[in-house]
C-alpha positions in Angstrom: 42.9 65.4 -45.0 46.3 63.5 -44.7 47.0 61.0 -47.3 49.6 57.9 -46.9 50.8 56.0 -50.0 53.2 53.4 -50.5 55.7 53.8 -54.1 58.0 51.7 -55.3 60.9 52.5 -57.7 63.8 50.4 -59.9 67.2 52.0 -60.2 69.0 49.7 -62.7 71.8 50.5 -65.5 72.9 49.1 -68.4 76.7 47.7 -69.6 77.7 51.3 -70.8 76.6 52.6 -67.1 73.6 54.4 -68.9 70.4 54.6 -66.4 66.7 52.3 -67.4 63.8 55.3 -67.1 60.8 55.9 -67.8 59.4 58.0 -70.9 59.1 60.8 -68.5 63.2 60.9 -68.0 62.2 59.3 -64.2 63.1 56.0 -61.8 60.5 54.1 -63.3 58.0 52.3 -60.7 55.2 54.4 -58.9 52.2 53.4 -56.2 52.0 50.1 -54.9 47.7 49.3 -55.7 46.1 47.7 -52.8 46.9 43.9 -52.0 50.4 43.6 -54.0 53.3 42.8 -52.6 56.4 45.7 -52.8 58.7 43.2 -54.5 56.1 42.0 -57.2 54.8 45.5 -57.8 58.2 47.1 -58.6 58.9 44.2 -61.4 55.8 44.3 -62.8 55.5 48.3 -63.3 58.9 49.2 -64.4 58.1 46.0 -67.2 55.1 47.9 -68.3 56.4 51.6 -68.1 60.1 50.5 -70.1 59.6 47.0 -71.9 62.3 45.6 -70.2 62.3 42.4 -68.1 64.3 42.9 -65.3 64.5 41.2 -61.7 65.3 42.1 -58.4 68.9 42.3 -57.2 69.1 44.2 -53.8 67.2 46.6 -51.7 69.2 50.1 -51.6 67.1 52.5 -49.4 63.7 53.4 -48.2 62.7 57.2 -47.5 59.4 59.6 -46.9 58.4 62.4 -49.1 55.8 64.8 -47.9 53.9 67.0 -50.6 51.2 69.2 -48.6 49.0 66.9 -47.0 50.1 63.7 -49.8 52.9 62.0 -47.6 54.5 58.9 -49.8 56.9 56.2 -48.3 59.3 55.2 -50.8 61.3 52.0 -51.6 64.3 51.8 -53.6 65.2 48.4 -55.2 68.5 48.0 -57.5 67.4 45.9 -60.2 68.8 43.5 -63.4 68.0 42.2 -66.9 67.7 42.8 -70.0 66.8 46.7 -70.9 65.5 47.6 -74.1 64.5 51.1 -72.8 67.8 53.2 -71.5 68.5 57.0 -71.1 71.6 59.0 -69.7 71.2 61.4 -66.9 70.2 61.1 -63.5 67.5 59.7 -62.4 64.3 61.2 -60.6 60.9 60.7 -58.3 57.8 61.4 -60.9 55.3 63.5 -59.6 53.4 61.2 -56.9 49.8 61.9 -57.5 47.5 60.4 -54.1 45.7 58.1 -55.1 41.7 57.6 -54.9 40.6 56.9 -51.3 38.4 54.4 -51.0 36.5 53.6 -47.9 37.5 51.5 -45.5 40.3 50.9 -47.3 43.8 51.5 -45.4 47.4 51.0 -47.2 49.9 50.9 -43.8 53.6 51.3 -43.7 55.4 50.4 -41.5 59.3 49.9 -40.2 60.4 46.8 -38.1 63.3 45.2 -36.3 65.5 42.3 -36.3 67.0 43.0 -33.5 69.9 41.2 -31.6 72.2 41.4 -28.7 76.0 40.7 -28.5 75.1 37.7 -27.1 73.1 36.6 -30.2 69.8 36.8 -28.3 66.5 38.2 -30.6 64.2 41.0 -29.3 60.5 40.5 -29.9 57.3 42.1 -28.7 54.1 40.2 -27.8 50.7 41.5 -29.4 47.8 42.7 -26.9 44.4 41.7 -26.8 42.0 42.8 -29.5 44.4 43.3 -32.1 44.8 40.9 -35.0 47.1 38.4 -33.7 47.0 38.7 -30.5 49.4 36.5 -28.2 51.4 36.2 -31.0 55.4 37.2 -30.6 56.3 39.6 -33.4 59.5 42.1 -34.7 59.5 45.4 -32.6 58.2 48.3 -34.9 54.8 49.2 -36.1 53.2 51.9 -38.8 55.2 55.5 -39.2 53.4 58.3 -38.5 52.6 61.4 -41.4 55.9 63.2 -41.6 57.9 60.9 -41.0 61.1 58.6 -42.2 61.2 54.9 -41.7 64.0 55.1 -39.4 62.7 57.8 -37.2 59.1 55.0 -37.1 61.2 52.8 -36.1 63.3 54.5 -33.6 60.0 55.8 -32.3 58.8 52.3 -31.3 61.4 50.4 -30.3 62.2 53.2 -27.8 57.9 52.7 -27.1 57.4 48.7 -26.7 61.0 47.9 -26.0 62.8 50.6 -23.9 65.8 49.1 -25.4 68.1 51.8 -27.3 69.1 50.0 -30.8 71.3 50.9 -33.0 69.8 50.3 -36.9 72.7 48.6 -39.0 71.2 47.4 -42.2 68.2 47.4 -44.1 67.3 43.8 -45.0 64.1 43.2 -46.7 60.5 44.1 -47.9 57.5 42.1 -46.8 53.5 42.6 -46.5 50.2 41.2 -45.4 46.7 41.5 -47.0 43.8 40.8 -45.6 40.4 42.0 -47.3 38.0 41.5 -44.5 40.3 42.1 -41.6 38.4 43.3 -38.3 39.3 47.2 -37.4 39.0 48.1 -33.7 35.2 49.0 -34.1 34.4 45.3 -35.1 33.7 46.7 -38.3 35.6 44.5 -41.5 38.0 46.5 -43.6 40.1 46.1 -46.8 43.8 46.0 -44.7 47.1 46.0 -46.7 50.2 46.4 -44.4 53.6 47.0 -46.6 56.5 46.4 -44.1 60.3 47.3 -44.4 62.9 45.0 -42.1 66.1 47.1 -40.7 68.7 44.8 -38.8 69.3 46.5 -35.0 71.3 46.1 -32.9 71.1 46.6 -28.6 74.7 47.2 -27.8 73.3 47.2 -23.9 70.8 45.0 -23.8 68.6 45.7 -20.5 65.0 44.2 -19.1 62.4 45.3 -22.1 59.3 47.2 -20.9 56.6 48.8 -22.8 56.4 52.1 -22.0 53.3 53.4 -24.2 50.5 52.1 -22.6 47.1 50.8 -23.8 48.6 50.0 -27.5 48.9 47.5 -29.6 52.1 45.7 -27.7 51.5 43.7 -24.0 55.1 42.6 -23.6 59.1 42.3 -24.4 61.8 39.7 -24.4 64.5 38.6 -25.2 65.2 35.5 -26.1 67.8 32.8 -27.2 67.8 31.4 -30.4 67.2 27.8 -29.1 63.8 28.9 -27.0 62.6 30.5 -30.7 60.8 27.4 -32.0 58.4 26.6 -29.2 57.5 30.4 -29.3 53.9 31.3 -31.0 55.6 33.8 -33.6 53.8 35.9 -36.6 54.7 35.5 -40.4 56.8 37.9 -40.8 58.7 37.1 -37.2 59.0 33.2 -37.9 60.7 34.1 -41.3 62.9 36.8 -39.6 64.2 34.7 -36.9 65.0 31.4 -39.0 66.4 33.0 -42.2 70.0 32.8 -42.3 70.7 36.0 -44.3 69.1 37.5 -41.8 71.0 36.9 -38.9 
């Protein structure tokens, strides 16, 4: 049985350059519990595990970690504040134990685009029929597969709902979704937590999008001008994509 999990982890020092840790000598952080956001879950636990209140200042990298069948998505915040809990050394991953399946219950990760042209234009994907959200115009990118990184995922489907070759430039924010009683493809309620990481991209030669993987989640690809954005039926996480400035 594969297993997918989701940890978060604060890398933060103090004014003599000394690293915050754990007890155990590690990054503190650890697995994000069902429902909570990346961003909340990573100030809250590294509060608990070193007494220290601290805030977030940056997000440095995400990255996969595959243990026999335990694969763990990782995401690395640089973090501030006031540490009452410091050690020297360099800091490590604690031992990622899986966590207790429950059923119907599904953590996802996944790796998604803001992607532009040189002409400024935005690249978005349309979602089919019978998936949650359907009709709506969303970020290219969907869930990573066991094995492997964020940017291979990603690479993986842009290339797959886009055809568009992209060129990843950035990595720009965290975001999720939880819904406790969202539909599965059986009709069947579910307990659905999707933990999303944003790369900027961009499509040096923009062409015609087509989706080449058929019978998926994604009907169709544009582009589209910045101006033609606010008429368009966008998700959450799209519609705050496409109008935040520090995104752009």
């Amino acid at each position: 049985m594969k297993i997918r999990q989701v940890g978060v982890y604060g890398l933060a020092r103090d004014a003599e350059g000394r690293y915050l840790t754990s007890a155990a000598g590690t990054l503190p952080g650890g697995l994000v519990p069902q429902g909570e956001h990346p961003d909340e879950a990573v100030v809250r636990l590294v509060g608990e595990q070193t007494g220290s209140g601290v805030r977030i200042t940056g997000l440095l990298e995400v990255s996969s970690a595959v243990v026999d069948h335990v694969h763990t998505d990782r995401i690395l915040y640089s973090l501030a504040g006031s540490f009452t809990g410091t050690a020297s050394g360099i800091p490590l991953y604690p031992d990622e134990r899986p966590v207790e399946a429950v059923e119907r219950r599904v953590q996802r990760f996944g790796a998604y685009a803001v992607a532009r042209d040189p002409d400024g234009r935005v690249l978005l994907t349309k979602i089919a029929a019978g998936y949650p959200g359907a009709g709506l115009w969303h970020l290219p990118g969907g869930g990573t597969d066991h094995g492997e990184t964020p940017e291979q995922g990603l690479t993986r489907e842009f290339a797959e709902e886009t055809s568009q070759h992209g060129r990843i430039t950035g990595l720009l924010r965290t975001a999720h979704r939880y819904t406790p009683a969202e539909l599965g493809p059986e009709g069947v309620p579910m307990d659905w937590h999707v933990i999303r990481v944003l790369f900027s991209v961009t499509v040096d030669r923009p062409t015609v999008p087509v989706v080449t993987e058929q019978g998926g989640s994604t009907e169709a690809a544009a582009w589209f001008r910045p101006s033609e954005l606010s008429d368009l039926p966008l998700t959450e996480v799209a519609r705050e994509a496409v109008g935040d400035p520090a995104l752009a």
